[in-house]
MARTORKOL-41833 format. One record per residue (C-alpha): chain; x, y, z. Coordinates in nm, 4 decimals, padded with zeros to 6 digits. Layout:
MARTORKOL-41833
ATOM   ch          X          Y          Z
ATOM    A          X          Y          Z
...
***
This chain:
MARTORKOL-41833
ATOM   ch          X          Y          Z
ATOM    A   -01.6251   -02.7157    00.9397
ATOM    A   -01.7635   -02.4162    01.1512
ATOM    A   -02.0734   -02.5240    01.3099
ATOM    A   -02.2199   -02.1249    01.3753
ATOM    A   -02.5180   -02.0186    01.2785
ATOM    A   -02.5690   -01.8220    00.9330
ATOM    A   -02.4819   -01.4615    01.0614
ATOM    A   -02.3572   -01.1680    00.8523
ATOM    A   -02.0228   -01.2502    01.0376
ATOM    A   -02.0312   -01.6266    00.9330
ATOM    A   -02.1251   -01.5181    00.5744
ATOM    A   -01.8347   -01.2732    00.4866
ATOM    A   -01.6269   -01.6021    00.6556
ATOM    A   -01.8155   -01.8226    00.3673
ATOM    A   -01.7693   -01.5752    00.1032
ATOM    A   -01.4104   -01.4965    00.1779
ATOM    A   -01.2361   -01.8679    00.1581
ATOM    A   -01.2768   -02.1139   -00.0349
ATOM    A   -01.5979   -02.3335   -00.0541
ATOM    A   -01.6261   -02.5937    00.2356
ATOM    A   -01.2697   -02.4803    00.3507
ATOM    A   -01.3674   -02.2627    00.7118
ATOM    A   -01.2807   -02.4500    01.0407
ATOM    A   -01.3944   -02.2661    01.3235
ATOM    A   -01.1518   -02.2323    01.6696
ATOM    A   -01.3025   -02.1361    01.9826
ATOM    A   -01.6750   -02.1528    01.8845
ATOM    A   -01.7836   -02.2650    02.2825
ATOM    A   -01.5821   -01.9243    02.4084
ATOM    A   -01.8376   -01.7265    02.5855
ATOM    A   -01.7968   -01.4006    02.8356
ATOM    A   -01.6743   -01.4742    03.1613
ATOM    A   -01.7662   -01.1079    03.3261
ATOM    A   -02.0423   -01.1198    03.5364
ATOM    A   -02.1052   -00.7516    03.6303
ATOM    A   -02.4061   -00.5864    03.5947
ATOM    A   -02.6021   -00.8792    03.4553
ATOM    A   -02.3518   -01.0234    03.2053
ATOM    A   -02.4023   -01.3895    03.3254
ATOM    A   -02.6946   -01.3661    03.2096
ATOM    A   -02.6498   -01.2428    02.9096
ATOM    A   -02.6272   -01.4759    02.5891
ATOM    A   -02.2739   -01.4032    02.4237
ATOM    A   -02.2351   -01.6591    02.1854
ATOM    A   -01.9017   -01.6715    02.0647
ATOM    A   -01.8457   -01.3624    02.2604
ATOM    A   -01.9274   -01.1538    01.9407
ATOM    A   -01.6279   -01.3087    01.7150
ATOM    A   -01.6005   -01.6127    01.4654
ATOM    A   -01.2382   -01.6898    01.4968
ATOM    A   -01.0573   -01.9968    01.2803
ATOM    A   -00.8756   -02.0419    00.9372
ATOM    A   -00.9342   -02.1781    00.5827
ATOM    A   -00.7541   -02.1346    00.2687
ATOM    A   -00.7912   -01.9130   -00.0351
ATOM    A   -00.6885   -01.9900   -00.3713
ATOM    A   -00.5702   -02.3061   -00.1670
ATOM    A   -00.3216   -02.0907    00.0412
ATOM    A   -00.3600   -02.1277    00.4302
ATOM    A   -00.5080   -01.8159    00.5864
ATOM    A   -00.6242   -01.6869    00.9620
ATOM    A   -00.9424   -01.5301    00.9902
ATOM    A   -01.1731   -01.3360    01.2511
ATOM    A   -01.5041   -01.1828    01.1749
ATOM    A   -01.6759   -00.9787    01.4686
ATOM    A   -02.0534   -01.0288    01.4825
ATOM    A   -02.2616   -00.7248    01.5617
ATOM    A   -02.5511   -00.8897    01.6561
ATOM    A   -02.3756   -01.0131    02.0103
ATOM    A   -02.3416   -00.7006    02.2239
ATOM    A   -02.2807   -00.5149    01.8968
ATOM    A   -01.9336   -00.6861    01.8297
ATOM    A   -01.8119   -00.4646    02.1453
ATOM    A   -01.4981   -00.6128    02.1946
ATOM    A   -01.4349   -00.7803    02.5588
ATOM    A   -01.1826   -01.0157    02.7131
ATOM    A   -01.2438   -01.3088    02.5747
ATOM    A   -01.3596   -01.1791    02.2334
ATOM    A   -01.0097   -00.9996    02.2227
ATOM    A   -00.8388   -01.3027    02.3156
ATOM    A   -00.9967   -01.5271    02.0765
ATOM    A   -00.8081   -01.3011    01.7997
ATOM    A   -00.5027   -01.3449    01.9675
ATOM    A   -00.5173   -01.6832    01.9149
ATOM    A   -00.5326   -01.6326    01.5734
ATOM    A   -00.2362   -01.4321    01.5644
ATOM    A    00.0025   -01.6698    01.7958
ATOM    A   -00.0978   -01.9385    01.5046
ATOM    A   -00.0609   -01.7443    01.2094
ATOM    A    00.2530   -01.6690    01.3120
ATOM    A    00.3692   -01.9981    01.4032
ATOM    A    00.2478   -02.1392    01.0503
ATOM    A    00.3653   -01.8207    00.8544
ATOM    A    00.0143   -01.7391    00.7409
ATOM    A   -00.1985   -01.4255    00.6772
ATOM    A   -00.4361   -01.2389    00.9408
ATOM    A   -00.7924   -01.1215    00.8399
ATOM    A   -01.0079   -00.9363    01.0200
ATOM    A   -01.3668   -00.8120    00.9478
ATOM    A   -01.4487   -00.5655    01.1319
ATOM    A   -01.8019   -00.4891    01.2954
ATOM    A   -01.7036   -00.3692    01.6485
ATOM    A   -01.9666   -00.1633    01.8606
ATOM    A   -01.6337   -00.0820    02.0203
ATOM    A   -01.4973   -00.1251    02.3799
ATOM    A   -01.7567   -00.3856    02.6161
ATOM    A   -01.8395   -00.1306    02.9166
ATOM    A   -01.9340   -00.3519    03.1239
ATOM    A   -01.5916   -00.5648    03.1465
ATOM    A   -01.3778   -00.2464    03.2076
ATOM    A   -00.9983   -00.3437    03.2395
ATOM    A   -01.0379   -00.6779    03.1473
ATOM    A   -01.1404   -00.5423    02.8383
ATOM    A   -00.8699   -00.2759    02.8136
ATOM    A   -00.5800   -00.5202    02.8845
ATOM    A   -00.6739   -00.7376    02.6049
ATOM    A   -00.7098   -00.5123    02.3605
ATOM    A   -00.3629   -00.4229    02.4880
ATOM    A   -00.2733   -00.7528    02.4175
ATOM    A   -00.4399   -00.7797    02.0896
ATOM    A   -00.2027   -00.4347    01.9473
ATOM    A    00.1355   -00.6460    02.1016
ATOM    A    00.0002   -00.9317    01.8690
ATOM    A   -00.0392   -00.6879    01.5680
ATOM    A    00.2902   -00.5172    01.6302
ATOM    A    00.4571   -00.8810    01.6737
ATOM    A    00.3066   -00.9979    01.3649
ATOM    A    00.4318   -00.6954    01.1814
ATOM    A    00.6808   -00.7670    00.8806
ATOM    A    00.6288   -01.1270    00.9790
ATOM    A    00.2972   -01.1963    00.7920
ATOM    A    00.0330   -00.9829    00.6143
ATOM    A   -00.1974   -00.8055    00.8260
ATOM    A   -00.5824   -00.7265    00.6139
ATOM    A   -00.8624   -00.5546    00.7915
ATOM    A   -01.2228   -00.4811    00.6173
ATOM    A   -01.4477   -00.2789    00.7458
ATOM    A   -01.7961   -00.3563    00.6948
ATOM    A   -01.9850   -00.1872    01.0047
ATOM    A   -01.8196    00.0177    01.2734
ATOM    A   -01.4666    00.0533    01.3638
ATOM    A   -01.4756    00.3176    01.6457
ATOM    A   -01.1867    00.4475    01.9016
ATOM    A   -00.9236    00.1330    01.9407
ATOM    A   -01.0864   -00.1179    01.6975
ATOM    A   -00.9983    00.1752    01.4478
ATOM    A   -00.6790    00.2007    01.5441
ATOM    A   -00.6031   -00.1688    01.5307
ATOM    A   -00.6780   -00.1315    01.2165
ATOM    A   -00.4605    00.1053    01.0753
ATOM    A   -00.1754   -00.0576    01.2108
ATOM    A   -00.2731   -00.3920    00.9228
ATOM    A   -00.0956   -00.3541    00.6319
ATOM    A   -00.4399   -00.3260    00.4217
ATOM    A   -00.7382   -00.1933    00.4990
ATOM    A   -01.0650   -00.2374    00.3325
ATOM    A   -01.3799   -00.0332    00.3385
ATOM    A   -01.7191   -00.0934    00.2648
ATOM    A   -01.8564    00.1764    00.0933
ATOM    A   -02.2016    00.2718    00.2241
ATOM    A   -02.2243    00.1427    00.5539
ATOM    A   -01.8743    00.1360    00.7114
ATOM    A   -01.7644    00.3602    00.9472
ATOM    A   -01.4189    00.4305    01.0902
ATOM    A   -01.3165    00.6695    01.3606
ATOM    A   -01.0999    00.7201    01.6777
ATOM    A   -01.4124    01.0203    01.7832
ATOM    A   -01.7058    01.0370    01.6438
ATOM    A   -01.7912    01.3062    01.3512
ATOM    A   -02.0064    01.4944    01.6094
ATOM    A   -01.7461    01.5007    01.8780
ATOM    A   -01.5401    01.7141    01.7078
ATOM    A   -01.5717    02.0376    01.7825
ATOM    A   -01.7246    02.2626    01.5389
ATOM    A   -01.8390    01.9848    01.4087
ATOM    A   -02.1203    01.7456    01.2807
ATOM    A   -02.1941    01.4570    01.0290
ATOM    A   -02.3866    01.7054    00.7821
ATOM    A   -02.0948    01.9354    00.7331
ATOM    A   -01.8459    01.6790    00.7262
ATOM    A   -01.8684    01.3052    00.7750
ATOM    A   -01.5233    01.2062    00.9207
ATOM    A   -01.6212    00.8425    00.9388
ATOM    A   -01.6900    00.7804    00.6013
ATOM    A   -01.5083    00.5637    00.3473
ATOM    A   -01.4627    00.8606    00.1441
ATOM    A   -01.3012    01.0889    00.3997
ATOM    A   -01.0882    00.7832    00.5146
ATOM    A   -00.9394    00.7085    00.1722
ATOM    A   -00.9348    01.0509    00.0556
ATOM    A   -00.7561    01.2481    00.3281
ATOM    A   -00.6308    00.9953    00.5806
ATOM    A   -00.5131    00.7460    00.3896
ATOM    A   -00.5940    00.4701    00.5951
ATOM    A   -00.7996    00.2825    00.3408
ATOM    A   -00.6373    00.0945    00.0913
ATOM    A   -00.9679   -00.0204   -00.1265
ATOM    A   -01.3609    00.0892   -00.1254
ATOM    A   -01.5949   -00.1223   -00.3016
ATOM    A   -01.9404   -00.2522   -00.2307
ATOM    A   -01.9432   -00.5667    00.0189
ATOM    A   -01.9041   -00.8880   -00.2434
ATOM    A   -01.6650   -00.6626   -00.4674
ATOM    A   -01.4380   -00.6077   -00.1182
ATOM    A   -01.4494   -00.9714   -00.0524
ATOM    A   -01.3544   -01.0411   -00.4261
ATOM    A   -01.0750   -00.7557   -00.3620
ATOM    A   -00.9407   -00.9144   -00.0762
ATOM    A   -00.8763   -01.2429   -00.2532
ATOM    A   -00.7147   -01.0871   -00.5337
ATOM    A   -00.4244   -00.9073   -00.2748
ATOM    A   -00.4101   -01.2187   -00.0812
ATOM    A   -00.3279   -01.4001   -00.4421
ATOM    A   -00.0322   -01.1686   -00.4566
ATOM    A    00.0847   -01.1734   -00.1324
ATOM    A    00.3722   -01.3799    00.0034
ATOM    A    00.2484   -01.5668    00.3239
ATOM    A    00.5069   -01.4410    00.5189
ATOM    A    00.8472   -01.2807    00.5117
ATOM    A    01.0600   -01.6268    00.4498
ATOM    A    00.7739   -01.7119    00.2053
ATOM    A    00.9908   -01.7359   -00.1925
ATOM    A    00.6738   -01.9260   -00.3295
ATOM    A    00.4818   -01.5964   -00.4206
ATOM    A    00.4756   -01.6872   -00.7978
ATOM    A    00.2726   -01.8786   -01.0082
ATOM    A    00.2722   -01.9817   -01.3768
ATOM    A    00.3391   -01.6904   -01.6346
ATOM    A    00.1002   -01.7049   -01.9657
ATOM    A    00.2607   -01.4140   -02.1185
ATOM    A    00.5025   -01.3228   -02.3574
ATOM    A    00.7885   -01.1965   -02.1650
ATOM    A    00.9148   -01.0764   -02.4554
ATOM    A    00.6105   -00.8554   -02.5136
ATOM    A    00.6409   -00.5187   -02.6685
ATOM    A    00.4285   -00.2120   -02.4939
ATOM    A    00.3596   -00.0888   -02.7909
ATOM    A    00.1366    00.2474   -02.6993
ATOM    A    00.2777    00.2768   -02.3667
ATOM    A    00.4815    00.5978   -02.3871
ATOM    A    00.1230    00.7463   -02.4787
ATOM    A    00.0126    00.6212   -02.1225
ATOM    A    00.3139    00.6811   -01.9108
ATOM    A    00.1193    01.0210   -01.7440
ATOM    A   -00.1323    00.7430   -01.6071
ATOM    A    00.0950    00.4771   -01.4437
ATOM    A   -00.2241    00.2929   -01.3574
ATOM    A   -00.2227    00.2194   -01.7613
ATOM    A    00.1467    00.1973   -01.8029
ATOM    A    00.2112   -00.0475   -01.5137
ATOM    A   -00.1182   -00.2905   -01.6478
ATOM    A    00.0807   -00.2794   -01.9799
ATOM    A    00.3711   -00.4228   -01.8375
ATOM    A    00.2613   -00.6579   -01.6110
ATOM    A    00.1453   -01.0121   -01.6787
ATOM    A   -00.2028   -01.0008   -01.8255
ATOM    A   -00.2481   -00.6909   -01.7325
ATOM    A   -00.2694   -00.7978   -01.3627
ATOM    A   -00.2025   -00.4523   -01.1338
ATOM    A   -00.3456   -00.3701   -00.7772
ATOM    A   -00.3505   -00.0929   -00.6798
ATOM    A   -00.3603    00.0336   -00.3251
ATOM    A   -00.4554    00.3848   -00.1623
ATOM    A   -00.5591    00.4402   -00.4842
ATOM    A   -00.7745    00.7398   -00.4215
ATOM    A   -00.5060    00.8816   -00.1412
ATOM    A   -00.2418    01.1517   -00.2799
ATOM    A   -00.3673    01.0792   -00.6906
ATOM    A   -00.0107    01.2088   -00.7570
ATOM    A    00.1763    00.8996   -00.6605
ATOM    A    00.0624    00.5173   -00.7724
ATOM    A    00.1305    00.2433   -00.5639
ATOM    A    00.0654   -00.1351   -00.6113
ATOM    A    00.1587   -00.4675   -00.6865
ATOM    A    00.2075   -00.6309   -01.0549
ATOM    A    00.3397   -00.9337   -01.1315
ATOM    A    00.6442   -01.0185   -01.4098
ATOM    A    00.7345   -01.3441   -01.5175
ATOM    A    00.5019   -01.5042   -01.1961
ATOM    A    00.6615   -01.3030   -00.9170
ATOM    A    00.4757   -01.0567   -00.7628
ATOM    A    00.6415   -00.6992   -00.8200
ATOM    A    00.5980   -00.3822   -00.5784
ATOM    A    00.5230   -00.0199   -00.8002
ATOM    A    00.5689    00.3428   -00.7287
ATOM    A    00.5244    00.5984   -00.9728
ATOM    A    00.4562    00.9393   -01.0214
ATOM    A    00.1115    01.0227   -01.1961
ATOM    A    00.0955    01.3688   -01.4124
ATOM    A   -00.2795    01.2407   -01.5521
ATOM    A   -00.5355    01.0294   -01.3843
ATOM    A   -00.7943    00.8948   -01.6662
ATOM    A   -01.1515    00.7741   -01.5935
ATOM    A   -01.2905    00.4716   -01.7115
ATOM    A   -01.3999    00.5854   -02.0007
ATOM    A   -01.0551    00.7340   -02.1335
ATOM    A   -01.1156    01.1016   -02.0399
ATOM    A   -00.8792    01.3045   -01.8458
ATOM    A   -01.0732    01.3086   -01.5239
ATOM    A   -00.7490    01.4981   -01.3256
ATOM    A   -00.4000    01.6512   -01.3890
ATOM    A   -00.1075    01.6755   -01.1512
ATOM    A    00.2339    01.8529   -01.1666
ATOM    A    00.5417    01.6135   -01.2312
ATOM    A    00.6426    01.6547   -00.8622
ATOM    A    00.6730    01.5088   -00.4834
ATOM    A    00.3974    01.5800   -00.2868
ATOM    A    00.3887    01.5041    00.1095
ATOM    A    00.0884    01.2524    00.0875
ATOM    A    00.2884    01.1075   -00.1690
ATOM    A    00.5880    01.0474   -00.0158
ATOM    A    00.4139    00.9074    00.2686
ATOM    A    00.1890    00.6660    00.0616
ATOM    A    00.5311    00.5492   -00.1254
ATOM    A    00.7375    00.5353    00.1766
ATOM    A    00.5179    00.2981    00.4113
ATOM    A    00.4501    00.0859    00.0725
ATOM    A    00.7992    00.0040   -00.0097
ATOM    A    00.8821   -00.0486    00.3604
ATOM    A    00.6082   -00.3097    00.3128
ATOM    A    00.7781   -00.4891    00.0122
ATOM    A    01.0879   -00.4632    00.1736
ATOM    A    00.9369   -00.6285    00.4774
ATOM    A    00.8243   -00.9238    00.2644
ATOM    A    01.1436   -00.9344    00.0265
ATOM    A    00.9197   -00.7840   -00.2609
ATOM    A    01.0919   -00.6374   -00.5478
ATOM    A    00.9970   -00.2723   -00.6318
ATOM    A    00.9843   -00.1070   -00.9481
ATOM    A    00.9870    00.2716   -00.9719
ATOM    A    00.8695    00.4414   -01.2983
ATOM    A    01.0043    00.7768   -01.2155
ATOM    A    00.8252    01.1479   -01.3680
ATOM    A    00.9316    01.4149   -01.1203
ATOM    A    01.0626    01.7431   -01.1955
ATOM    A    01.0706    01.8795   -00.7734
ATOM    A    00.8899    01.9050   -00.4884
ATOM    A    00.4994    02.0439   -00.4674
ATOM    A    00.5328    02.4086   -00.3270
ATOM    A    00.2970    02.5296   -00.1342
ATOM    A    00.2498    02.6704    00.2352
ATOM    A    00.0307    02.3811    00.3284
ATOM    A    00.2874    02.1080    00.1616
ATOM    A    00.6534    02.3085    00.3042
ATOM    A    00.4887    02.1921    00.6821
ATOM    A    00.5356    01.8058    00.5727
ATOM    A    00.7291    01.7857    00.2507
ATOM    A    01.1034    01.7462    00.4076
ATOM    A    00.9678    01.4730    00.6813
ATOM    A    00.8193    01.3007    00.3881
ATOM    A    01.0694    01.3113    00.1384
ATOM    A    01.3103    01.1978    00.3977
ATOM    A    01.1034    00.9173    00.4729
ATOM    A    01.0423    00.8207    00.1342
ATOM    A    01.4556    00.8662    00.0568
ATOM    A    01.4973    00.6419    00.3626
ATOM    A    01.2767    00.3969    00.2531
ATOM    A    01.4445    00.3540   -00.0644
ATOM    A    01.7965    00.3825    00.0614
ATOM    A    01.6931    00.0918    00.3523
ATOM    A    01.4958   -00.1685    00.1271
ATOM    A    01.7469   -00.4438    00.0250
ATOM    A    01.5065   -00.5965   -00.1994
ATOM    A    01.5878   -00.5725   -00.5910
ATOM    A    01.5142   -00.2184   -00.7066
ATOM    A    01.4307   -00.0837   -01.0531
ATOM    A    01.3733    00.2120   -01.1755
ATOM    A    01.2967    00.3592   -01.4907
ATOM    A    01.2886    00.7226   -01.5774
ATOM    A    01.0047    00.7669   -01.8299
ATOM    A    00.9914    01.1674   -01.8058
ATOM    A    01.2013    01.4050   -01.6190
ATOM    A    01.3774    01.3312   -01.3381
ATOM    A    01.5525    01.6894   -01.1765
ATOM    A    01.6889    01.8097   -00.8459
ATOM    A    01.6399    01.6013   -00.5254
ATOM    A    01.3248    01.4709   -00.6462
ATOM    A    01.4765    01.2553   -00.8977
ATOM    A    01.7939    01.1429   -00.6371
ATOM    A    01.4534    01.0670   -00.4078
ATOM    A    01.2333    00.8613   -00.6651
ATOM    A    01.5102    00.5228   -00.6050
ATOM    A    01.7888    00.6689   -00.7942
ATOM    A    02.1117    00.5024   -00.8685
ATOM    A    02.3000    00.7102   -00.6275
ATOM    A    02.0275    00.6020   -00.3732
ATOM    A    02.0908    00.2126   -00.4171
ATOM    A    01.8741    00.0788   -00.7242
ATOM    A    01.9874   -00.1635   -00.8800
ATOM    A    01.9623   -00.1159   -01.1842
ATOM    A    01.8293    00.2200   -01.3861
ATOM    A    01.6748    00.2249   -01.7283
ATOM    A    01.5695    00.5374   -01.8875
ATOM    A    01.3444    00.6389   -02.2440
ATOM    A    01.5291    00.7727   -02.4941
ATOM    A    01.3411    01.1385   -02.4158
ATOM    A    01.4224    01.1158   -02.0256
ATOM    A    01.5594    01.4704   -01.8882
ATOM    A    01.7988    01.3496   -01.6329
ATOM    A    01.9479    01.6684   -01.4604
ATOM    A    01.9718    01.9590   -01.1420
ATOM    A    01.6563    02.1431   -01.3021
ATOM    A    01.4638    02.3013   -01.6271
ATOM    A    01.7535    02.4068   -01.8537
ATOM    A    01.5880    02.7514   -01.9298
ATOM    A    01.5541    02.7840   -01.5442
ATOM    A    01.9107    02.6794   -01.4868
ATOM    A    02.0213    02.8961   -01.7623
ATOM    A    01.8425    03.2148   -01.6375
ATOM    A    02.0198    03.1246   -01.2628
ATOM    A    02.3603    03.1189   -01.4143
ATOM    A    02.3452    03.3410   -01.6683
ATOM    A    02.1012    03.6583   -01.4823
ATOM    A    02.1745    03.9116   -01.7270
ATOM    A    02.2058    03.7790   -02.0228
ATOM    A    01.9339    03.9037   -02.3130
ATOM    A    01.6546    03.6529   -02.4751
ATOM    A    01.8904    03.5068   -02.7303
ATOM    A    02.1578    03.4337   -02.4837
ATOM    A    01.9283    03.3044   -02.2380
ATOM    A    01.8120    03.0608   -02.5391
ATOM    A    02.1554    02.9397   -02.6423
ATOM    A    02.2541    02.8833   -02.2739
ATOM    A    01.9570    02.6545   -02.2059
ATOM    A    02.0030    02.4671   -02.4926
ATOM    A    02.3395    02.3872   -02.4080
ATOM    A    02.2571    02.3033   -02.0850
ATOM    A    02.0036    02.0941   -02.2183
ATOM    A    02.2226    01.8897   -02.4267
ATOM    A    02.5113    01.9019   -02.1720
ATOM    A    02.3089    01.8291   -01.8292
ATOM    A    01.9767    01.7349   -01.8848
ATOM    A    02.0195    01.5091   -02.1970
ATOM    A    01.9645    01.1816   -02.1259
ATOM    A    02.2972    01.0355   -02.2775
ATOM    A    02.5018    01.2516   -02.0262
ATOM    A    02.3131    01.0539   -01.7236
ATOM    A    02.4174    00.7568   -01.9055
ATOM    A    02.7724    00.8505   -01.9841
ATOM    A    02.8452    00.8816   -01.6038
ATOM    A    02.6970    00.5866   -01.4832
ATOM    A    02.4224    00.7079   -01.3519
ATOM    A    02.1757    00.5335   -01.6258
ATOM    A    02.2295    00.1720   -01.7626
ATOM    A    02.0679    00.1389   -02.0394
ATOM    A    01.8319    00.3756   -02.2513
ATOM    A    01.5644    00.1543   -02.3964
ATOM    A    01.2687    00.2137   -02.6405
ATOM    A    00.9651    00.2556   -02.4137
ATOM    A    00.7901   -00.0130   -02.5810
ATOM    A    01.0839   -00.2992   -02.4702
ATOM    A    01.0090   -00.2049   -02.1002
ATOM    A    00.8423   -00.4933   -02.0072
ATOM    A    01.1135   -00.7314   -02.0915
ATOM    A    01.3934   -00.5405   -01.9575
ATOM    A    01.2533   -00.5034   -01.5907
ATOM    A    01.1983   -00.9012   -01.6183
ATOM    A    01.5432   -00.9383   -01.7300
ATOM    A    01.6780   -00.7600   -01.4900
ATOM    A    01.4795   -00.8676   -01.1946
ATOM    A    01.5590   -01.2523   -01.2929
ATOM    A    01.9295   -01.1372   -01.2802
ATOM    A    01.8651   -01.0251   -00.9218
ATOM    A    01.6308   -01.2739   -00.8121
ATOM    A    01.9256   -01.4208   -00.5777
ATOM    A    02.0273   -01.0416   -00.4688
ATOM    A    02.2383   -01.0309   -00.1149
ATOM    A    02.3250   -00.6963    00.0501
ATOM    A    02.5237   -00.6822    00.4056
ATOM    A    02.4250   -00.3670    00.6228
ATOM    A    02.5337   -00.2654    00.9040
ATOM    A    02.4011   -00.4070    01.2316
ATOM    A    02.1270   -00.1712    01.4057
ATOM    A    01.8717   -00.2706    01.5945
ATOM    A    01.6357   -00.0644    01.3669
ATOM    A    01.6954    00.3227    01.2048
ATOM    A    01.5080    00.6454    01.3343
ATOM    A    01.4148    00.8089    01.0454
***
């Protein structure tokens, strides 16, 4: 048992892990600097609870930086305390998490400070693919503590007093924290994406052991299942209804209704998270057309089509899954790519990536085409050509090149109104029907919407012992 003080830092510790379950490492470590004045300066801890508990009795690492030491500023010793943590987790195969309350950079140890924060990103990038990496926010997370951050796998935000920045809101030019705070939870998880989850402090906590619950502890970890209460033969009865808001869809499918989801107010478009079926924990992408509030209302409405945050968001999430031999399901709605000015700077680097990602993860992959799936965005969104697995489509699935009356109006330019009409619905029955896709391969199955649930289970059972050689690379470029 940690014998610290009661500090904000010790009490996120306490709140996080289970009860009576915190043993503090490192507790004695103080700053060794002595310029200007540090020896006598009172750094207990130097600024940083370091040790490891459990939560829902799994083993976790933990570090939680205690602003009222210096501010948290992160020095030598307080950098190397986390490293600690890392070198074990990694020897016992066990997550990292940090809370974050970092004044930033210790001035007055310089270089010493500088090289082990060096040290600290080597850890992170070690670590990386080789256990999960959670951050939380909860004060500030300026210049390198915020980048050490975004490289975790998660990060966490509070939502009223956390900050995160590389430079300040008023050191941007043009710029101040009245016009536009760039350190807010709100810009962070709207337009950088960095943020994962914003909630008030005990609701982040409470977030943070629900993700760890679904997390493997590392990448050889093949225990990241637990009992299944549900019917696995469970009809979705109203989920075709819900299929614009895969948030609903995917809670209909899982077990219990368990889904988490992350970025979840980054690029609204695209839904990522984690579900689980039959016990194992299950990775999700899917396009969104509708996003509904809580109370049922349509609160947006998208396009069925790629945008470049989306790609992105999908693209570093399966790369995660595959990372930690996740299995990813894809519910796919996506009729092209967004066009804009804005979007044509990004969108073929991010499709790419996101085709890469699919095309690279070995893990079992399943889609299902719930709406249309045309062009490039459909061969994108894990298509059978691209490597899943298996694909399952709804009986009403367009599976083609593009809109028939579009394709028919390309093909046939000068054709009157009733031609153009008979043309597309050929096409329609000849390309874009769903049967076709099927006919060729290129489907597996057409099922009822409502059977969903018990088909992805099926099939990711069948694949649960899935092997796949590749050729040897040190690592791709894309």
């Amino acid at each position: 048992m940690s014998n610290t003080a009661q500090t904000l830092a010790s009490g996120r510790i306490t709140a996080l892990l289970d009860e009576n379950s915190f043993v503090e490492i490192g507790a004695a470590v103080t700053a060794r600097a002595t310029d200007f004045n540090m020896n006598n300066t009172d750094t207990p801890s130097d600024g940083v609870i370091t040790g490891y508990g459990v939560i829902n009795g799994s083993l976790v690492y933990v570090y939680s930086q205690d602003a009222s030491v210096l501010g948290g500023s992160m020095g030598e010793m307080h950098a190397k305390k986390i490293v600690r943590i890392y070198d074990m987790a990694m020897k016992m195969g066990a997550p990292v998490i940090g809370l974050v309350d970092c004044a930033g950079l210790r001035l007055q140890e310089a270089s010493d400070a500088l090289n082990a924060f060096g040290e600290l990103y080597l850890k992170q990038t070690m670590a990386s693919g080789v256990v999960p990496q959670i951050t939380a926010v909860f004060g500030n997370c300026g210049g390198g503590m915020a980048v050490a951050s975004a490289m975790s796998d998660f990060t966490f935000m509070e939502s009223k007093k956390a900050k995160l920045f590389v430079n300040s809101p008023n050191a941007l030019e043009g710029n101040e924290v009245s016009k536009c705070d760039t350190a807010s939870a709100v810009f962070q998880s709207e337009e950088s994406g960095i943020i994962d989850v914003v909630a008030e402090e005990m609701e982040l906590i409470a977030q943070i052991r629900e993700l760890v619950s679904l997390l493997p502890a590392n990448n050889e970890d093949d225990l990241s299942y637990m009992d299944c209460d549900d019917d696995l033969n469970r009809t979705c009865a109203d989920i075709e209804a819900s299929a614009a808001d895969p948030a609903i869809a995917l809670s209909m499918i899982s077990d219990s209704g368990i889904f988490f989801e992350t970025k979840a107010m980054y690029a609204k478009d695209m839904v990522t998270g984690f579900i689980r079926l039959n016990g194992t924990t299950v990775g999700a992408v899917a396009n969104r057309t509708v996003l509904y509030d809580e109370e049922g209302n349509k609160a947006e409405e998208f396009k069925a089509e790629l945008s470049a945050r989306g790609c992105d968001k999908a693209a570093k999430f399966v790369e995660f899954c595959d990372a930690f031999n996740i299995p990813v399901l894809t519910l796919t709605n996506a009729a092209g790519f967004k066009a804009s000015k804005c979007t044509e700077k990004k969108i073929a680097k991010a499709a790419a990536a996101l085709t890469y990602a699919f095309a690279n993860a070995s893990v079992p992959k399943v889609n299902v085409v719930t709406g249309k799936a045309y062009g490039s965005a459909y061969v994108t969104m894990n298509s059978k050509g691209l490597g899943a697995d298996f694909v399952y489509a709804w009986p009403h699935a367009e599976i083609g090149m593009m809109d028939a009356k579009l394709a028919a109006k390309i093909m046939y330019a000068g054709a009157d109104a009733k031609e153009l009409k008979e043309k597309a619905a050929a096409y329609a029955e000849l390309q874009n029907n769903v049967a076709s896709a099927a006919k060729r391969g290129y489907v597996d199955t057409v099922i009822d919407a409502q059977d969903t649930r018990k088909y992805v289970i099926g099939a990711f059972e069948m694949l649960f012992t899935k092997r796949e050689d590749r050729p040897n690379k040190k690592h791709g470029t894309v």
